[in-house]
C-alpha positions, -999 to 999 in steps of 0.1 A, spaced: -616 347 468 -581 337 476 -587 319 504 -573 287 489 -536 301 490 -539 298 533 -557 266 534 -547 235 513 -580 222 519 -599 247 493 -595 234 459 -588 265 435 -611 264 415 -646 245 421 -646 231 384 -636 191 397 -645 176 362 -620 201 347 -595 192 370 -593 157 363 -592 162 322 -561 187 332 -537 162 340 -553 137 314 -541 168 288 -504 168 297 -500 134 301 -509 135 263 -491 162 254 -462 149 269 -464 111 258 -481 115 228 -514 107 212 -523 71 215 -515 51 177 -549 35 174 -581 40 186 -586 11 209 -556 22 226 -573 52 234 -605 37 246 -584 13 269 -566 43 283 -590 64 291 -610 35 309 -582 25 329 -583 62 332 -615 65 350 -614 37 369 -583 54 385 -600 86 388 -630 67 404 -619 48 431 -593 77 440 -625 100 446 -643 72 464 -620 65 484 -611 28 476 -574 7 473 -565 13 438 -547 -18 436 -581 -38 451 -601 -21 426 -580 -26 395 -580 -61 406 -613 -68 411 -626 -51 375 -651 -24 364 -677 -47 371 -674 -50 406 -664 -16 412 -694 -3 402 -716 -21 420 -701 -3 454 -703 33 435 -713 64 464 -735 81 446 -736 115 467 
C-alpha cells in the first residue's frame, strides 16, 4: 500500500488524469483565472499539447514547433 514511499518509480496514486488537472488547479489558483474565454481555450490547449508530448515521450520544443496537427498524427495509442 505504501510501497511508493521506497520506490520513486510507483506513482501514488494510480488516478494519472487526476494528476495532471492537479497542477493545472494551482497554477490557477495561484495566477488567476484567465480574463476571457478564448484565453482559456488557448491555455488549456497549449496545456495538453504539453501534457501530450511529455507522456509520449517527444522534444517539447520539436512538438510545439511543429503544431497540433502534426503531433497528432504520431499519437501512441497504448
Amino acid at each position: 500500500m505504501l510501497r511508493f514511499s521506497r520506490d520513486s518509480s510507483v506513482p501514488a496514486t494510480n488516478n494519472l488524469a487526476e494528476r495532471v488537472l492537479h497542477l493545472y488547479k494551482i497554477q490557477r489558483k495561484i495566477s488567476g483565472y484567465c480574463r476571457s474565454v478564448a484565453g482559456a481555450v488557448a491555455q488549456a490547449n497549449l496545456r495538453t499539447m504539453l501534457e501530450t508530448a511529455h507522456m509520449q515521450g517527444w522534444n517539447v520544443l520539436e512538438t510545439l514547433e511543429a503544431g497540433p496537427a502534426a503531433a497528432s498524427t504520431k499519437l501512441k495509442t497504448s
